[in-house]
N, C-alpha and C positions, 0 to 999 in steps of 0.2 A: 501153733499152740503156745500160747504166753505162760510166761513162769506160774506158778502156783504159790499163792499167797494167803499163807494161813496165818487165820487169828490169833490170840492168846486167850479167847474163851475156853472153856474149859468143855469137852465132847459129851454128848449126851451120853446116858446110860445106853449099854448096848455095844461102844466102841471096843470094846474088852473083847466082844467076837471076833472083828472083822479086821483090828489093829495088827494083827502078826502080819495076816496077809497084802496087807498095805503101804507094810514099811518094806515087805520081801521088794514088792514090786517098785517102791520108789528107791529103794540100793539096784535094782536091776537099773530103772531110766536113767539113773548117776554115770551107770555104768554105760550105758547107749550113748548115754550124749557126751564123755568123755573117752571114747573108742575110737580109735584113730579110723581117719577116713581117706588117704591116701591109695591110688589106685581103684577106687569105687565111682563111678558116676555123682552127681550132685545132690538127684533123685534118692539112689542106693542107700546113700547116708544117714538120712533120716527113716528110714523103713524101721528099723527096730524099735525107734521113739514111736511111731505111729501103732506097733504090734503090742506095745506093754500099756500104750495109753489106751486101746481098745479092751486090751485085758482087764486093767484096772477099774473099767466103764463096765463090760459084760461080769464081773464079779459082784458088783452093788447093786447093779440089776437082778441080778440071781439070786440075791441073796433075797434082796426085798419084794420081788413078782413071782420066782417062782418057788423059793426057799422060804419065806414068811419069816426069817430069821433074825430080819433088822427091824425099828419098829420106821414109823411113817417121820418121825420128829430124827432119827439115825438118819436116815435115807435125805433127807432135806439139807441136813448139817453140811453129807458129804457134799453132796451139789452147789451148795453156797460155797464152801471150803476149797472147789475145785479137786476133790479128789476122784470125779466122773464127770463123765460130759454131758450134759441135760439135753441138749440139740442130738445128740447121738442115738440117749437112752430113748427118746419122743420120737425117731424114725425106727426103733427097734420092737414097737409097740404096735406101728401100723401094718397090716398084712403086704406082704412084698418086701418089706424091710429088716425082715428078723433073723438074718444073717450080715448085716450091712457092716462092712469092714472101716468105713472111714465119710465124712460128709463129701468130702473131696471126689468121690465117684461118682455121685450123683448131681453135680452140679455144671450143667449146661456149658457154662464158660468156658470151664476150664478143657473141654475138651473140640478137638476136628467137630466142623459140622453140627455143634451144638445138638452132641448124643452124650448119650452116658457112657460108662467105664468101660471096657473088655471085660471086664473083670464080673459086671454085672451080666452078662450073655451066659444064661443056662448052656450045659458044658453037650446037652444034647444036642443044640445049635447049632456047636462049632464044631471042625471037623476032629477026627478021631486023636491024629497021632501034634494037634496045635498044642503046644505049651503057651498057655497065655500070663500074663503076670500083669498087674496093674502099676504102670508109671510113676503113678502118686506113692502107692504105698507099699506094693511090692505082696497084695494079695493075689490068691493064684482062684478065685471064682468065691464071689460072696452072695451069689442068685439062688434068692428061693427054692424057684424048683432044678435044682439039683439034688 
């Protein structure tokens, strides 16, 4: 995830909502990405950066799909501004994806076998007493039908 670079234009009307919760969550990813990481895996490290950037993502979406709270010209700002992730929000739209924790679990490459994540395997699947946790981001099952 590349740094986030914001304009100097001035925020549509409407930012006045969704600004406390925004700036809460960008002092938290200040706080993730300056947290020591000694003793943690390489993986590990970044988990918390990947959990506030999905939060921050599932918040604008919430707001404006199912909370009607932001208007369409809000909602577009954020996305240009990089304060959500447009590729993220557009898999959480489609059926099967609307728990999806990170693009990284879904994509062939990066995993054995050219399958999807663990993480993705409804938890009925898997056997009772497995603790599963995804590699990439350190989610513990983001599959629909659970």
């Amino acid at each position: 995830m590349p740094k986030v670079r914001r304009s100097t234009k001035k925020p549509p009307n409407g930012w006045d909502i969704i600004s406390s919760t925004i700036e809460e969550l960008d002092i938290k990813m200040r706080e993730a990405e300056n947290e020591p990481h000694e003793g943690k895996r390489k993986a590990e490290s970044v988990w918390p950066i990947f959990r506030i950037h999905h939060q921050r993502s599932r918040y604008i979406y919430e707001m404006f799909y199912r909370k009607h709270e932001i208007t369409r010209e809000l909602y577009d700002w954020c996305l240009r501004e990089g304060y959500a992730d447009s590729n993220l929000i557009a898999k959480w739209k489609k059926p099967g994806y609307e728990r999806l924790c990170c693009l990284r679990c879904i994509q062939a490459k990066d995993h054995t076998f050219a399958t999807a994540c663990i993480c993705r395997v409804p938890h009925s699947k898997l056997e009772d007493e497995r603790r599963i946790e995804c590699v990439h981001c350190g989610c513990r099952g983001c599959a629909s039908g659970d």
